[in-house]
C-alpha positions in Angstrom: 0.0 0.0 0.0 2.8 2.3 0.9 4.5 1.8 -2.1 1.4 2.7 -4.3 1.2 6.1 -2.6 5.1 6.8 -2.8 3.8 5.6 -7.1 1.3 7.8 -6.7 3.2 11.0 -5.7 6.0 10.4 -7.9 3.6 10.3 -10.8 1.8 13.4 -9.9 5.2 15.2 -9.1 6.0 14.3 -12.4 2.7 16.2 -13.9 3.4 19.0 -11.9 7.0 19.2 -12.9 5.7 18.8 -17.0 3.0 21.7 -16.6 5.0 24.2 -14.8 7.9 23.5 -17.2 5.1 24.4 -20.3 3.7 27.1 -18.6 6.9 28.4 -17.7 8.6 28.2 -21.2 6.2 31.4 -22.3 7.1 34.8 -21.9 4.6 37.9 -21.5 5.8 41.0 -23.1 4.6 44.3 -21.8 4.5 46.1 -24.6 6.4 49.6 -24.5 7.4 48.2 -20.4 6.5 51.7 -18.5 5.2 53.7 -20.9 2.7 50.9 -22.3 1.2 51.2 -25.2 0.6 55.6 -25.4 2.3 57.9 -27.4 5.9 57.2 -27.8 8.5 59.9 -26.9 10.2 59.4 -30.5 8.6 58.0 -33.7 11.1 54.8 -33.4 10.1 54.0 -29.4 8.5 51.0 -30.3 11.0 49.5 -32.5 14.1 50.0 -30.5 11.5 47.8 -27.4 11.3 45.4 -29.7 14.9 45.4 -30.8 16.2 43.9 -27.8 13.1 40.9 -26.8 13.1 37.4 -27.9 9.6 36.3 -29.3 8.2 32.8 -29.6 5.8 30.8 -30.4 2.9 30.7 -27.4 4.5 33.9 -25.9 2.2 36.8 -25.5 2.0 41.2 -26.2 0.3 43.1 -23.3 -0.8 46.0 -24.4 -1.5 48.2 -21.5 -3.9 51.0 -22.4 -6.9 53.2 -21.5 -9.9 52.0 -23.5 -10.9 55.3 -25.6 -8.0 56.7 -25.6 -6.6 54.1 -27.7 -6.4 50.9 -29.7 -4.0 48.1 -30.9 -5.0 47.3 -34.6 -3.5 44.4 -36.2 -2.6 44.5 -39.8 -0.3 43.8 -42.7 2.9 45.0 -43.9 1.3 47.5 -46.2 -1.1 49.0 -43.7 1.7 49.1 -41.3 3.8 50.8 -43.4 1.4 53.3 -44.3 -1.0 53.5 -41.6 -3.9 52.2 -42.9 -6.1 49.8 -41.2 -7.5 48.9 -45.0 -6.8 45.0 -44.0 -7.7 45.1 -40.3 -7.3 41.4 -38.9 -8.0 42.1 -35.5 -9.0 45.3 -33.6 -8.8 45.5 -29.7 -10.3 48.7 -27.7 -11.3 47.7 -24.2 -7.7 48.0 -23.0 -5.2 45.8 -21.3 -5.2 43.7 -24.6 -3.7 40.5 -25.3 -2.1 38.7 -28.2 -1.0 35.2 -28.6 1.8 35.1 -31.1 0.2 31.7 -31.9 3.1 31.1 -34.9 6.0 32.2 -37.1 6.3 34.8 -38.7 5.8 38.5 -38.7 2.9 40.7 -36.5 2.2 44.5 -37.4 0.3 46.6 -35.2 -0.5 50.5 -34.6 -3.6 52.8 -32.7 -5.9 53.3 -35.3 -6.7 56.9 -33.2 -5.8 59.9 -34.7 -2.3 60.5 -35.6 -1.2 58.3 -33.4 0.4 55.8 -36.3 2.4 58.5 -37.7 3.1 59.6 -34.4 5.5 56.6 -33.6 2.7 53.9 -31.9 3.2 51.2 -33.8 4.8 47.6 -33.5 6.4 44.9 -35.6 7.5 41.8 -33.9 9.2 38.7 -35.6 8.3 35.3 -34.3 11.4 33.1 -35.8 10.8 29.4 -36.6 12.0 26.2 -34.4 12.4 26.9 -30.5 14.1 30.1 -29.2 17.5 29.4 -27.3 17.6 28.8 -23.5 17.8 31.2 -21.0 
């Protein structure tokens, strides 16, 4: 009997171990880290954040925002590049959004409010392919 329980634990240890080592091996990235996602300082604010972050597969973008005051719009390259939300994929508003970067490859987005866009608020992140390296 006692060595069905010692079984027992060892097995569930063993979950335990599994799910906190796939939990674990995501990352959440707050967007823009202090400033969140407002009005940069400088039009490349964004970019030089995203310079220096490792993204992978499962990790996720908070986007820390007031609701109203503005937006994360996800888009393509072109609409990136020119701020136009012509090929809107995803819009959030309610603030405090999330994003799963759910595989490779690239993700564009900007605040569709105002002038923001031109202003600087705007994000492109690369999700590489295969596993990112250890920490």
């Amino acid at each position: 009997m006692a060595e069905k329980m010692h079984l027992s634990f060892f097995v569930f240890a063993m979950i335990g171990c599994i799910t906190l080592d796939s939990v674990s091996s995501t990352t959440t990235h707050i967007v823009g880290d202090n400033l969140g996602w407002n009005l940069p300082p400088h039009q490349g604010f964004f970019a030089d954040w995203a310079k220096n972050k490792t993204f992978a597969v499962g990790d996720v973008l908070l986007f820390q925002y007031n609701p109203g005051l503005n937006t994360v719009v996800q888009v393509n390259k072109e609409d990136y590049d020119n701020c136009t939300s012509k090929n809107t994929m995803y819009t959030y508003f309610k603030g405090n959004s999330t994003v799963t970067l759910e595989k490779p490859g690239d993700y564009y987005f900007f605040s569709s409010v105002g002038k923001h866009c031109e202003a600087g608020q705007k994000l492109w992140v690369n999700v590489p392919e295969g596993k990112p390296p250890s920490h």
